[in-house]
C-alpha positions in Angstrom: -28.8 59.3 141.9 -30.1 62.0 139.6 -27.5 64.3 138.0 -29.0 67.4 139.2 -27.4 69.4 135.9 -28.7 67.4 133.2 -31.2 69.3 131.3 -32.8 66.3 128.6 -36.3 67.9 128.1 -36.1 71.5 129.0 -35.6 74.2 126.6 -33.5 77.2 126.9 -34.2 80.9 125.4 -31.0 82.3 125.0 -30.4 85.9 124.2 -27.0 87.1 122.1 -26.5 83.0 121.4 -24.5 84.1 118.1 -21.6 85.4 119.9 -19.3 85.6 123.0 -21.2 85.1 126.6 -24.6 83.9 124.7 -23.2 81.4 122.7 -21.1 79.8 125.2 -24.2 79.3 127.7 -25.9 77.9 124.3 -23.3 75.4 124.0 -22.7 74.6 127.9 -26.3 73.9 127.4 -27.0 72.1 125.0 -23.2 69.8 126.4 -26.1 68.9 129.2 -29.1 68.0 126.9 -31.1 71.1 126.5 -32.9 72.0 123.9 -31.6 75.8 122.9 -33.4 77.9 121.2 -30.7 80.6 120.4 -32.0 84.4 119.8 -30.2 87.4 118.2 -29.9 89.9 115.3 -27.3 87.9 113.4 -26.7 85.0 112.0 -26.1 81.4 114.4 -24.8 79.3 112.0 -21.5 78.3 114.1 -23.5 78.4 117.2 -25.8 75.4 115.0 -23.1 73.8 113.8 -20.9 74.1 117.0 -24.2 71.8 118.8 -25.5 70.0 115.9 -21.6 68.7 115.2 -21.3 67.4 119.1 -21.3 70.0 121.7 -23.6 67.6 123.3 -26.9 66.0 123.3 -28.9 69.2 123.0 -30.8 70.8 119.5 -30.9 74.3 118.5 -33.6 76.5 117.1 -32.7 79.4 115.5 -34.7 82.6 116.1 -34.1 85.8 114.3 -34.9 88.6 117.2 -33.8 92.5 117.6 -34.5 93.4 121.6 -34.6 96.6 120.5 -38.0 96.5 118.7 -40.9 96.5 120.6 -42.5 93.0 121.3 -39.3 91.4 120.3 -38.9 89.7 123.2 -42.8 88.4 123.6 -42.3 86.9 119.9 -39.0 85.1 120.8 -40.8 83.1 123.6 -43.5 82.3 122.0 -41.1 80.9 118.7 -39.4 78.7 121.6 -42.2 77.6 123.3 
């Protein structure tokens, strides 16, 4: 039977992945194969290392976004895509 959460081949846009709620639904991702590709304003280093260091099968893109500017979130899909 197929484990209906594993996510091996999709990829994941996730908003705010550098802190509290956005980085733990980054790393509960990736833990079930998911390629993330984290956006925020700051820095994702732990977030990176956090996945890259065995949170779980997954990778993690790092993209450098500010929602507030217009066509921020346009260029964030694209960069995961």
């Amino acid at each position: 039977m197929d484990d209906p959460f594993d996510l091996s081949g999709k990829v994941a846009l996730v908003t705010g992945s550098s802190a509290g709620l956005g980085k733990a639904l980054a790393l509960a991702w990736a833990g079930r194969g998911a390629t993330v590709a984290g956006a925020a304003r700051r820095s994702q280093e732990e977030t990176r290392r956090a996945i890259e260091e065995g949170a779980g099968p997954g990778r993690f893109i790092e993209i450098r976004a500010d929602f507030a500017e217009a066509g921020a979130a346009d260029k964030a899909v694209e960069a995961a895509v």
